[in-house]
Chimera marker file (.cmm) of the C-alpha trace (Angstrom):
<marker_set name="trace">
<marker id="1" x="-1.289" y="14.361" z="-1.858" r="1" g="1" b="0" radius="0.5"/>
<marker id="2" x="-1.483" y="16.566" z="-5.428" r="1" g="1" b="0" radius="0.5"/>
<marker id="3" x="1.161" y="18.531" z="-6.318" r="1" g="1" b="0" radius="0.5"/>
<marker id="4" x="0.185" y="21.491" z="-7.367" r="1" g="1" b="0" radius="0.5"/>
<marker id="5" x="1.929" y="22.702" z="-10.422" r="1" g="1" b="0" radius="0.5"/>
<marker id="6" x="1.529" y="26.603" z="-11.633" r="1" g="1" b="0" radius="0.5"/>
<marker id="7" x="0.231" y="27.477" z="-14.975" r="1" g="1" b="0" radius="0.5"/>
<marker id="8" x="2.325" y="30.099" z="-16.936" r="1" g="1" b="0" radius="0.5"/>
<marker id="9" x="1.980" y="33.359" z="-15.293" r="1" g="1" b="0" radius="0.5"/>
<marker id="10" x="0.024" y="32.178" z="-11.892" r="1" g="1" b="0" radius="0.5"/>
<marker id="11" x="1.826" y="32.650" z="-8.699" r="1" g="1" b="0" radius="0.5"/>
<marker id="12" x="2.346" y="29.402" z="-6.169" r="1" g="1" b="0" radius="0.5"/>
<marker id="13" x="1.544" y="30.800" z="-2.607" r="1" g="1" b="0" radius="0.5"/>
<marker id="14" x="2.199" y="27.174" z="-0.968" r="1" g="1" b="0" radius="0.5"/>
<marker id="15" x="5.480" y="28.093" z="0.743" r="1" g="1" b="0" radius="0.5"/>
<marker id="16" x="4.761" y="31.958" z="0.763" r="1" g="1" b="0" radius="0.5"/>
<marker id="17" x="3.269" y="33.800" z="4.411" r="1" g="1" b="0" radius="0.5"/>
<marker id="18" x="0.651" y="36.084" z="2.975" r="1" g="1" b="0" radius="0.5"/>
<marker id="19" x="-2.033" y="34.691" z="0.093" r="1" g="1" b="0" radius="0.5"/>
<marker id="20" x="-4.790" y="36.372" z="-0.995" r="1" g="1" b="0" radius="0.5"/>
<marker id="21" x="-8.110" y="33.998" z="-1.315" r="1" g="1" b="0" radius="0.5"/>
<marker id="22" x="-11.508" y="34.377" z="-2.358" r="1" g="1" b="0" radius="0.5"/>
<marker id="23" x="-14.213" y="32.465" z="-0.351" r="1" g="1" b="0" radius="0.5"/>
<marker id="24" x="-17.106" y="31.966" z="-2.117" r="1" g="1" b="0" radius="0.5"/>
<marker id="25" x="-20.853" y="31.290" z="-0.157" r="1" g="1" b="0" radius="0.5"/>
<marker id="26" x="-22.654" y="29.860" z="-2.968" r="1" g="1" b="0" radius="0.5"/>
<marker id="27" x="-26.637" y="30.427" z="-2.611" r="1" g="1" b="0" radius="0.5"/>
<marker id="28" x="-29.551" y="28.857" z="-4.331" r="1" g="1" b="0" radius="0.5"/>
<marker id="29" x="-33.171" y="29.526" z="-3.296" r="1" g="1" b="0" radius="0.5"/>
<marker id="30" x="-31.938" y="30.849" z="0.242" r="1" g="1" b="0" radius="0.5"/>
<marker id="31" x="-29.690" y="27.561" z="1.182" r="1" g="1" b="0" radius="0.5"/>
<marker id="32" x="-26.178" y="27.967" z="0.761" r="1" g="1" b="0" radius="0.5"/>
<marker id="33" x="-23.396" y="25.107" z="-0.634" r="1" g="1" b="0" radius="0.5"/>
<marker id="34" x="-20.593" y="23.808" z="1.921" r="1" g="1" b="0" radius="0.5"/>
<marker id="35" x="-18.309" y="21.405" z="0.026" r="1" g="1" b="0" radius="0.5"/>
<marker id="36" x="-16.248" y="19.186" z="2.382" r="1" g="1" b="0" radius="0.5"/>
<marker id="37" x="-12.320" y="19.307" z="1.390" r="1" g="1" b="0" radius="0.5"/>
<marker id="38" x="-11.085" y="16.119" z="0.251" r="1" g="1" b="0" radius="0.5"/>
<marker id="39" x="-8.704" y="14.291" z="2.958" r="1" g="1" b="0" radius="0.5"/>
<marker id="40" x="-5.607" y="14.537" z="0.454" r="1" g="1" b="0" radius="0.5"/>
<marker id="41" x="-5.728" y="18.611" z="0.079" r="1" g="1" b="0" radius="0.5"/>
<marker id="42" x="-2.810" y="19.936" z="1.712" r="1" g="1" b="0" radius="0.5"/>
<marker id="43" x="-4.363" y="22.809" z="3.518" r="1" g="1" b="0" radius="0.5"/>
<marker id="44" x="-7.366" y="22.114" z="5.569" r="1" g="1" b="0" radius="0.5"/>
<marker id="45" x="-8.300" y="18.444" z="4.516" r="1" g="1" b="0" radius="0.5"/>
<marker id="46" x="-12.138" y="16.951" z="5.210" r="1" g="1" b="0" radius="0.5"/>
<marker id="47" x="-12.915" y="20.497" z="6.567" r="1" g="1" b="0" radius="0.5"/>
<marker id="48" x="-16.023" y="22.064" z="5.656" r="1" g="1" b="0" radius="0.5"/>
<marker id="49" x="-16.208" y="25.397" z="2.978" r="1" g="1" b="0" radius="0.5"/>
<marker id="50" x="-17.327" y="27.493" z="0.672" r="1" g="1" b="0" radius="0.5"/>
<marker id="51" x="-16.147" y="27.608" z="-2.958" r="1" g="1" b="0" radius="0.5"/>
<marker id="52" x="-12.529" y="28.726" z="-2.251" r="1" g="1" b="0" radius="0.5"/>
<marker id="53" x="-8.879" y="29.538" z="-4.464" r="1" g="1" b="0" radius="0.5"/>
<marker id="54" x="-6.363" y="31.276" z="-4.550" r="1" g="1" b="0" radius="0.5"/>
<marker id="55" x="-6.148" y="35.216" z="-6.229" r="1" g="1" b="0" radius="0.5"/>
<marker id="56" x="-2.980" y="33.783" z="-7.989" r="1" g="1" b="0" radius="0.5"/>
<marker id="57" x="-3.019" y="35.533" z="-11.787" r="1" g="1" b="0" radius="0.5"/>
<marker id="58" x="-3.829" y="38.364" z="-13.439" r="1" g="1" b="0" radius="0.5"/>
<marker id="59" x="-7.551" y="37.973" z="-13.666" r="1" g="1" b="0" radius="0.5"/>
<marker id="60" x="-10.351" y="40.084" z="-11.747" r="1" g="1" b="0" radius="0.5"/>
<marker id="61" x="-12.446" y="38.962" z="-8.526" r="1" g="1" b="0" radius="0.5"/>
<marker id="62" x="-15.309" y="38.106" z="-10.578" r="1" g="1" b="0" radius="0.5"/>
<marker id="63" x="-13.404" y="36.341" z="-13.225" r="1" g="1" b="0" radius="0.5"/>
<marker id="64" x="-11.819" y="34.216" z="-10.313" r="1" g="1" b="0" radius="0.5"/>
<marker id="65" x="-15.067" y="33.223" z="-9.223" r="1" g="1" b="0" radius="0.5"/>
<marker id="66" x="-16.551" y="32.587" z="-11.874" r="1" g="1" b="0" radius="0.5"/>
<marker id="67" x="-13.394" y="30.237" z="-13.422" r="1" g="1" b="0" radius="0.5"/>
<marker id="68" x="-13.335" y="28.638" z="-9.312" r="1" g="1" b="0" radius="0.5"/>
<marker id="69" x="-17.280" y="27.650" z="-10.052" r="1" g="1" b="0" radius="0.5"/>
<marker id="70" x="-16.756" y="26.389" z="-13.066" r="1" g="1" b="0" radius="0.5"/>
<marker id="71" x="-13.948" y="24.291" z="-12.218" r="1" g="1" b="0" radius="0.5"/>
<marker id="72" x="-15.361" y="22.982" z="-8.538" r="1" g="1" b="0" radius="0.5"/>
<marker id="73" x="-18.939" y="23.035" z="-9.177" r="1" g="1" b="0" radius="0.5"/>
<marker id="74" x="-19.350" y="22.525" z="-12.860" r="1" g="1" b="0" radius="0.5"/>
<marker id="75" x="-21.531" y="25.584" z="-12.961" r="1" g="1" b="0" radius="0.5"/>
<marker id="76" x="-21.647" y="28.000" z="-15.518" r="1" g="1" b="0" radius="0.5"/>
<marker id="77" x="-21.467" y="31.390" z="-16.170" r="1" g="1" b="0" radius="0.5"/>
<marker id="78" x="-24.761" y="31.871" z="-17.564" r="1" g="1" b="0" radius="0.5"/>
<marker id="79" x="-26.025" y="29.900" z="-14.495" r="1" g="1" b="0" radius="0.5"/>
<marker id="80" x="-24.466" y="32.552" z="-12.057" r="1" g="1" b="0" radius="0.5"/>
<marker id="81" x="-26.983" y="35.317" z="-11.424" r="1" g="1" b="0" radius="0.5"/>
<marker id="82" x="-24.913" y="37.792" z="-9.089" r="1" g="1" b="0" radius="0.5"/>
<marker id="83" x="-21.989" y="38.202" z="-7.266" r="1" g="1" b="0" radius="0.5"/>
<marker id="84" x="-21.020" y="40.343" z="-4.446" r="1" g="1" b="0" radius="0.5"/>
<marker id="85" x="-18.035" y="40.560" z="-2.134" r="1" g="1" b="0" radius="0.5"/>
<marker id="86" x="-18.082" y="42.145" z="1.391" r="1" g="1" b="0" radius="0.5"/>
<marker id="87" x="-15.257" y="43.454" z="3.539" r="1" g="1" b="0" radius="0.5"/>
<marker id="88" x="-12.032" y="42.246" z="3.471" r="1" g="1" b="0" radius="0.5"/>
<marker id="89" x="-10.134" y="40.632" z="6.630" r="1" g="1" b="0" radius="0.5"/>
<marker id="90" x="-6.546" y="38.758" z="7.441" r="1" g="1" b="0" radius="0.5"/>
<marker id="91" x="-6.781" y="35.222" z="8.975" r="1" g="1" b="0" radius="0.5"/>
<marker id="92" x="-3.761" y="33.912" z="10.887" r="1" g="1" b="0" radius="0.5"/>
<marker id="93" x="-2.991" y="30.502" z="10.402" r="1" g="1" b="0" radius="0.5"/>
<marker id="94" x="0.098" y="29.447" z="12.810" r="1" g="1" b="0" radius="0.5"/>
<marker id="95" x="-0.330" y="25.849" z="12.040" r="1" g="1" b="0" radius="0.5"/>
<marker id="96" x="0.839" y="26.784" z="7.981" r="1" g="1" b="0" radius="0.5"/>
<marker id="97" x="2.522" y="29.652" z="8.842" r="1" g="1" b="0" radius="0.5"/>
<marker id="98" x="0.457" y="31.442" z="6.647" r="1" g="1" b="0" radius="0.5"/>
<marker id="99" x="-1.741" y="34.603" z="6.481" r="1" g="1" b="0" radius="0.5"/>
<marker id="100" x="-5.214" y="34.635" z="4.765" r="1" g="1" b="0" radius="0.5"/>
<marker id="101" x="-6.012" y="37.525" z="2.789" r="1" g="1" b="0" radius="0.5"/>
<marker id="102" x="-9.991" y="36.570" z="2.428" r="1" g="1" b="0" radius="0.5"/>
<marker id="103" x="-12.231" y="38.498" z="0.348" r="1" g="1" b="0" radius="0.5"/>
<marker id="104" x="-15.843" y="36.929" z="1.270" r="1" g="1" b="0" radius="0.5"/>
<marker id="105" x="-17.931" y="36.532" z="-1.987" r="1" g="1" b="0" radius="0.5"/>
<marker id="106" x="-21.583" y="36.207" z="-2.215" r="1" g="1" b="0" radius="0.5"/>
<marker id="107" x="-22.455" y="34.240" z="-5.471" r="1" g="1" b="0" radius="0.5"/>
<marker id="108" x="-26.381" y="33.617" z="-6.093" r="1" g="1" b="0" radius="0.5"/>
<marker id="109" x="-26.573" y="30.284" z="-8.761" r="1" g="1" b="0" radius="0.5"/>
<marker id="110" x="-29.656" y="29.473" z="-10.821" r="1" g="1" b="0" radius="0.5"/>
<marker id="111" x="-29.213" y="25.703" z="-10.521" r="1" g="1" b="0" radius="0.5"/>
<marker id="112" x="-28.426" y="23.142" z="-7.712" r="1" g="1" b="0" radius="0.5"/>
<marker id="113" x="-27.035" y="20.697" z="-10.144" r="1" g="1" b="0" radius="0.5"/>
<marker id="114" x="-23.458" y="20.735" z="-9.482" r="1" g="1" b="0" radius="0.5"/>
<marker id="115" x="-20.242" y="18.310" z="-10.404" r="1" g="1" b="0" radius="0.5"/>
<marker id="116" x="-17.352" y="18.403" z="-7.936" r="1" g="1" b="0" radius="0.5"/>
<marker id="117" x="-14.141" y="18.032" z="-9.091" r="1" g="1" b="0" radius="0.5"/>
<marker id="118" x="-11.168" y="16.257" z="-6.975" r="1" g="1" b="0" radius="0.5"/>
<marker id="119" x="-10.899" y="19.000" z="-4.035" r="1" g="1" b="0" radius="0.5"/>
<marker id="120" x="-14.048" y="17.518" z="-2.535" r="1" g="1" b="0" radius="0.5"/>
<marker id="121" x="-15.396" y="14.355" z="-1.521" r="1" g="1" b="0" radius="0.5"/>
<marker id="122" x="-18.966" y="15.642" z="-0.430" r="1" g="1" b="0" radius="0.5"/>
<marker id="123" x="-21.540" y="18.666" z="-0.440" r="1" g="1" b="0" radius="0.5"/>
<marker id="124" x="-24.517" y="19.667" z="1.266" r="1" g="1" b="0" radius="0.5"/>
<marker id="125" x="-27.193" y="22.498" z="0.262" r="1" g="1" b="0" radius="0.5"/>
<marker id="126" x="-28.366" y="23.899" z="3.685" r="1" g="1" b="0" radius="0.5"/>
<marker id="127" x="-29.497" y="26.808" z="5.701" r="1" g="1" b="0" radius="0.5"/>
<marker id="128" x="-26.934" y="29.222" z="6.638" r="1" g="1" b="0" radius="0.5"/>
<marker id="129" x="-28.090" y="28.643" z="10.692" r="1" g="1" b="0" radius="0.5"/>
<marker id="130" x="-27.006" y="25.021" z="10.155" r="1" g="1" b="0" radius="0.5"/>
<marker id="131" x="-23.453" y="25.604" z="8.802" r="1" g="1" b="0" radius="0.5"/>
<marker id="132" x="-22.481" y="26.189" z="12.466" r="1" g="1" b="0" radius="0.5"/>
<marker id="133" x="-22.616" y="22.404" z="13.407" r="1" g="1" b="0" radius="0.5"/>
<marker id="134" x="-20.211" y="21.442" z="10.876" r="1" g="1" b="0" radius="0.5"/>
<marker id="135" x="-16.595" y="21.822" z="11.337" r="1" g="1" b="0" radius="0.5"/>
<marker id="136" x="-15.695" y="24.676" z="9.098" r="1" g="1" b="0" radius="0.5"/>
<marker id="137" x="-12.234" y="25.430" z="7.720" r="1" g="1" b="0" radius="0.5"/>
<marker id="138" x="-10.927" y="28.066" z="10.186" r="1" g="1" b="0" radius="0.5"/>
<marker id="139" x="-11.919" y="31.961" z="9.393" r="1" g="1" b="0" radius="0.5"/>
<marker id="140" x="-14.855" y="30.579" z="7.461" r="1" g="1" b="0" radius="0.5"/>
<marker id="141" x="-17.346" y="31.773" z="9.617" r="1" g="1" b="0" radius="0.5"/>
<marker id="142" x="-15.961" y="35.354" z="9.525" r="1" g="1" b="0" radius="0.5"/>
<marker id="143" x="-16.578" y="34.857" z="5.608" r="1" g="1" b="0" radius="0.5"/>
<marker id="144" x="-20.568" y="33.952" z="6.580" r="1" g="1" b="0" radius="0.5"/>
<marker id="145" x="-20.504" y="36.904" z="8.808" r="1" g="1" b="0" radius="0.5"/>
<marker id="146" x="-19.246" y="39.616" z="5.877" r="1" g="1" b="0" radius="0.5"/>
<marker id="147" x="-21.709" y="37.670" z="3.616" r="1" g="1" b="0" radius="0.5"/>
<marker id="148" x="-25.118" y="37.545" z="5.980" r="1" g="1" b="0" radius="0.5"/>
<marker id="149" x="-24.042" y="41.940" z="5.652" r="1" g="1" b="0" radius="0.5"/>
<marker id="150" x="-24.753" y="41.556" z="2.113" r="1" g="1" b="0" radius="0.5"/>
<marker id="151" x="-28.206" y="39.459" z="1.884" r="1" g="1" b="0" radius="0.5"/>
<link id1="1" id2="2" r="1" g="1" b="0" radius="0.2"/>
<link id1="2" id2="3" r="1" g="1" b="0" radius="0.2"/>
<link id1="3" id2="4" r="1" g="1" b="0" radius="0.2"/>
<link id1="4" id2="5" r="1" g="1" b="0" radius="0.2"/>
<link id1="5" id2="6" r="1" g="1" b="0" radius="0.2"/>
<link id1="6" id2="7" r="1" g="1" b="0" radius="0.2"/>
<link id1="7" id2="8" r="1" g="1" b="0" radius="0.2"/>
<link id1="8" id2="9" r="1" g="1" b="0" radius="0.2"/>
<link id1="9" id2="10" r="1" g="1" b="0" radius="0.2"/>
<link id1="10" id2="11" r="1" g="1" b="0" radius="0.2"/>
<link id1="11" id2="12" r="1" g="1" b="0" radius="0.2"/>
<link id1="12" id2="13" r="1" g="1" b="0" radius="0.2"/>
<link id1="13" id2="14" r="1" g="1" b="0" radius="0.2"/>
<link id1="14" id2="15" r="1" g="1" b="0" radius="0.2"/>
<link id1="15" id2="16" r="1" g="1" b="0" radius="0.2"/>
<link id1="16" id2="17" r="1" g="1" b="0" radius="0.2"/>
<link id1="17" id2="18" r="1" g="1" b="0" radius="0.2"/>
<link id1="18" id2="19" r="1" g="1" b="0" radius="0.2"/>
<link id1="19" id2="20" r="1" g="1" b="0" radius="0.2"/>
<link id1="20" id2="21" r="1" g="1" b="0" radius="0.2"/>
<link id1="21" id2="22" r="1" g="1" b="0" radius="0.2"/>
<link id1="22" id2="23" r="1" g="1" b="0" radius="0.2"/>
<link id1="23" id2="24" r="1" g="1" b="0" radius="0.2"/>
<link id1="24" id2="25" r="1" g="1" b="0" radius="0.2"/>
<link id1="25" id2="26" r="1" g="1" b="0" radius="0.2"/>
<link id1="26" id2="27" r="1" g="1" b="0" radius="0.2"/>
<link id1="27" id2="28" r="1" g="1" b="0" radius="0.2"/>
<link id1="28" id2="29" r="1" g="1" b="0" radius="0.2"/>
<link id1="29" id2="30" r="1" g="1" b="0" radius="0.2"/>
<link id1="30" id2="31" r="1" g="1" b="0" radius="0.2"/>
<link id1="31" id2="32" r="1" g="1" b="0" radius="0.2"/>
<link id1="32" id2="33" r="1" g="1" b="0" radius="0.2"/>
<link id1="33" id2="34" r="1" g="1" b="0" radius="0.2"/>
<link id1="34" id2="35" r="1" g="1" b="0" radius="0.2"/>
<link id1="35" id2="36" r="1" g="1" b="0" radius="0.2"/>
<link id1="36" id2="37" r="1" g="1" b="0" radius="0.2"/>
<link id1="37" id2="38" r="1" g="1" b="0" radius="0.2"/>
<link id1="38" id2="39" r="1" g="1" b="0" radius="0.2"/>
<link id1="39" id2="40" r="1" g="1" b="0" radius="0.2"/>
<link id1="40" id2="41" r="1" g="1" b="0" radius="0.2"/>
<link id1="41" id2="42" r="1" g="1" b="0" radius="0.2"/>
<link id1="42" id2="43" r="1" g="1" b="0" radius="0.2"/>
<link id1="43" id2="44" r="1" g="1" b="0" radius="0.2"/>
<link id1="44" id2="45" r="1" g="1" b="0" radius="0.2"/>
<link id1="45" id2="46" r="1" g="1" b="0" radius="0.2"/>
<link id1="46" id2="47" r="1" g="1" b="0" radius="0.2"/>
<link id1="47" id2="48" r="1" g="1" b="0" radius="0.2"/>
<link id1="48" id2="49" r="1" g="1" b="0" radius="0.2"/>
<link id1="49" id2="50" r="1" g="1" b="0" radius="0.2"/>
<link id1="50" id2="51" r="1" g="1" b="0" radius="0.2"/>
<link id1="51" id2="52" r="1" g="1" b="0" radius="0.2"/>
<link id1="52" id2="53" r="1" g="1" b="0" radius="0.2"/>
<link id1="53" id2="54" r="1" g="1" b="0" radius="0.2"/>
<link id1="54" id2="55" r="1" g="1" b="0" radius="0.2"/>
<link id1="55" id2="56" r="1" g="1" b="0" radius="0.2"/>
<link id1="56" id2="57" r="1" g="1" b="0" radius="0.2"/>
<link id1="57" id2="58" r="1" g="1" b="0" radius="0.2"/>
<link id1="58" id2="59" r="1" g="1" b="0" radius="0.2"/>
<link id1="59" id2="60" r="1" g="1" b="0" radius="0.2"/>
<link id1="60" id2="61" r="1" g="1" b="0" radius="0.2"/>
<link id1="61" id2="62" r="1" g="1" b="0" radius="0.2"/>
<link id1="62" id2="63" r="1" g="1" b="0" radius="0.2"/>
<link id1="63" id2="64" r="1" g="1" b="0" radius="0.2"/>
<link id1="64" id2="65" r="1" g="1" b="0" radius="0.2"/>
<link id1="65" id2="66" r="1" g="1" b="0" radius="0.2"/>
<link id1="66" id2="67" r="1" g="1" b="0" radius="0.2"/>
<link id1="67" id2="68" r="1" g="1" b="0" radius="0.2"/>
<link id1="68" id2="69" r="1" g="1" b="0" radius="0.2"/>
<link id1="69" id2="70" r="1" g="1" b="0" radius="0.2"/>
<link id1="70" id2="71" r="1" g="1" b="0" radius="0.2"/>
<link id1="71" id2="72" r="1" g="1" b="0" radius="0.2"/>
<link id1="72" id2="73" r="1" g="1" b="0" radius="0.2"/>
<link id1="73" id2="74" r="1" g="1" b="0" radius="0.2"/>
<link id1="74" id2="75" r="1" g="1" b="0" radius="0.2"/>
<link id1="75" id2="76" r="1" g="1" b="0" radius="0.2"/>
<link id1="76" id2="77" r="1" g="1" b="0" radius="0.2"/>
<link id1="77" id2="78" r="1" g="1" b="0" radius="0.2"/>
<link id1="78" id2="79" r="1" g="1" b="0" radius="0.2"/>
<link id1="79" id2="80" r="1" g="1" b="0" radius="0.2"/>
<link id1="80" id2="81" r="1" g="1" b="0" radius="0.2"/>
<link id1="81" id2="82" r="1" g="1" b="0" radius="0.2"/>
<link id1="82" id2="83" r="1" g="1" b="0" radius="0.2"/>
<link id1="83" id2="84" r="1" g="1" b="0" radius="0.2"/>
<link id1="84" id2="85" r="1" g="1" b="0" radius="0.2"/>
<link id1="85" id2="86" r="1" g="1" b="0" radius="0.2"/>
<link id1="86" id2="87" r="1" g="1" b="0" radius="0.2"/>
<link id1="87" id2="88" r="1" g="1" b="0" radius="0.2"/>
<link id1="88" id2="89" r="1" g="1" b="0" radius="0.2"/>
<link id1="89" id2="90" r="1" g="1" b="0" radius="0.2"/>
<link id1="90" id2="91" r="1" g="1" b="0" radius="0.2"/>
<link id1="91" id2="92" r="1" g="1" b="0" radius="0.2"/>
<link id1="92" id2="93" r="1" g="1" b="0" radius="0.2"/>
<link id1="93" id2="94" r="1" g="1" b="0" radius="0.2"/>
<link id1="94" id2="95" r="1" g="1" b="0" radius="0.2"/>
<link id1="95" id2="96" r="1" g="1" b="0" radius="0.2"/>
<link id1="96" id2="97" r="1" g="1" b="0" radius="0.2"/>
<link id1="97" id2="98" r="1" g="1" b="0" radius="0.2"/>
<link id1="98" id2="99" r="1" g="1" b="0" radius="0.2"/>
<link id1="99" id2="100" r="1" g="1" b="0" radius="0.2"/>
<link id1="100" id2="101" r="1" g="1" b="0" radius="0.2"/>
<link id1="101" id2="102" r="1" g="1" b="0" radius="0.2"/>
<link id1="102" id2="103" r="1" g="1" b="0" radius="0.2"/>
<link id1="103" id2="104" r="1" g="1" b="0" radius="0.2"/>
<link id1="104" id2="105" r="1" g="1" b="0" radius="0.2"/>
<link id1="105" id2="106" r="1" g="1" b="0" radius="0.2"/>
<link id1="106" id2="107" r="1" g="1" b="0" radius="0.2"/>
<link id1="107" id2="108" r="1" g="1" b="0" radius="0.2"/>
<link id1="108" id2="109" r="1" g="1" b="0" radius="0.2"/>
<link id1="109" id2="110" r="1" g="1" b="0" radius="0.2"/>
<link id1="110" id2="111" r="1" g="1" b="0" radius="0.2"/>
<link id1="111" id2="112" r="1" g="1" b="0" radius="0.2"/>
<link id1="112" id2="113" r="1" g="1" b="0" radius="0.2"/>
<link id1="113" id2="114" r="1" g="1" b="0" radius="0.2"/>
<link id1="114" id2="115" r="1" g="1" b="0" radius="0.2"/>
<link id1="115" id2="116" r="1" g="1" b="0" radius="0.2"/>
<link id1="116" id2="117" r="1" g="1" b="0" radius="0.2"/>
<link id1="117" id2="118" r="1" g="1" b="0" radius="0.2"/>
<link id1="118" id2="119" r="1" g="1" b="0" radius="0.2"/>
<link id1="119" id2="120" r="1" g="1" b="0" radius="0.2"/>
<link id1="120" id2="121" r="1" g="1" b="0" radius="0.2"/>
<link id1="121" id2="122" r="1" g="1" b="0" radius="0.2"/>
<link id1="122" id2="123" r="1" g="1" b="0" radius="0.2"/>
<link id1="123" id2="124" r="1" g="1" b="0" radius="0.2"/>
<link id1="124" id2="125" r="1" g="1" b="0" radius="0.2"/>
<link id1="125" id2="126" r="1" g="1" b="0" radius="0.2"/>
<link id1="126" id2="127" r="1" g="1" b="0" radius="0.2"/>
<link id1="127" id2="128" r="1" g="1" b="0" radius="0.2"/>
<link id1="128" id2="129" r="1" g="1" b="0" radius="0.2"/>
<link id1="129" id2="130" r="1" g="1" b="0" radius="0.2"/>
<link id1="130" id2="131" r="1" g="1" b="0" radius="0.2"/>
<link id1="131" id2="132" r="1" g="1" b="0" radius="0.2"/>
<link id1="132" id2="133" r="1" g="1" b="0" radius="0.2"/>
<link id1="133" id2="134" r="1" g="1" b="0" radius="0.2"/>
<link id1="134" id2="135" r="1" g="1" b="0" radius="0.2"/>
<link id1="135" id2="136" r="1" g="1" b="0" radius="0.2"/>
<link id1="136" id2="137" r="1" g="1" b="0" radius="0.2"/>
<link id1="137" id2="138" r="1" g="1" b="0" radius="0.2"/>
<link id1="138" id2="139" r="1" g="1" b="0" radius="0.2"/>
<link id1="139" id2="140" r="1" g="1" b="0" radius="0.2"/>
<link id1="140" id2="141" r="1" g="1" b="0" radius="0.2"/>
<link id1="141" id2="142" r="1" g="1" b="0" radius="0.2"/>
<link id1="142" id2="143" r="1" g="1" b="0" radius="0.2"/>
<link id1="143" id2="144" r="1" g="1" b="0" radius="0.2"/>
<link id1="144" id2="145" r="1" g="1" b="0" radius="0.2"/>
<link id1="145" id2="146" r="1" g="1" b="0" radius="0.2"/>
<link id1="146" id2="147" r="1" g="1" b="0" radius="0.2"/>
<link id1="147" id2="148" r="1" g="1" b="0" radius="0.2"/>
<link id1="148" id2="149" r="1" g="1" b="0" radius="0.2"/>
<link id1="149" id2="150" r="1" g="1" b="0" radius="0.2"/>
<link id1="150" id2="151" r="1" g="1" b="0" radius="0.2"/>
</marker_set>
């Protein structure tokens, strides 16, 4: 398993209860992106997602997304062409002793090319009906439900 080490000035919400997430649904020409976790994360390994991290610095929502794409995905800025959040919810996780502060994000991409970096092993472009058959990281379908408000 990575350790994770903090950059100057970012926070390291491993060991603390409440961290605040973004979780993004990536969406190009009306299929969305799940990336499976890879099976040496520590939370949630081989579990299916969105384009997730943690709000752990000083930098806005859409800066976070946009550095999270870049870094997962390999996809540019200029290559992102909208981003929206929706509401806000907590998700209990008794099994980390943790509490999820998600805040869903809608992120429309010009481009299906994408390079994964080491927190995933796989992806898949689908339709968002599909999603449902994979086994999603817990809460994750509460983030497709805040997002399916926005389209």
């Amino acid at each position: 398993m990575k350790k994770f080490k903090p950059k100057p000035g970012q926070v390291d919400f491993t060991n603390i209860r409440w961290a605040p997430v973004i979780n993004c649904v990536v969406m190009y020409r009306g299929k969305m992106l799940l990336v499976q976790r890879d099976p040496s994360l520590h939370f949630y390994p081989s579990y299916w997602n969105g384009i997730s991290g943690f709000l752990d610095d000083k930098q806005s929502l859409k800066e976070k997304v946009v550095e999270e794409l870049d870094e997962e995905l390999g996809i540019k800025k200029k290559d992102i062409a909208s981003i929206y959040s929706g509401n806000v919810f907590d998700q209990d996780e008794p099994k980390y002793k943790k509490t999820w502060i998600v805040h869903p994000i809608l992120v429309r991409v010009k481009t299906d090319r994408i390079s994964l970096d080491w927190e995933a092993r796989k992806y898949k472009w689908i339709k968002m009906s599909e999603a449902w058959k994979m086994k999603l990281l817990p809460g994750f379908d509460m983030v497709l439900w805040e997002v399916k408000k926005i389209i």
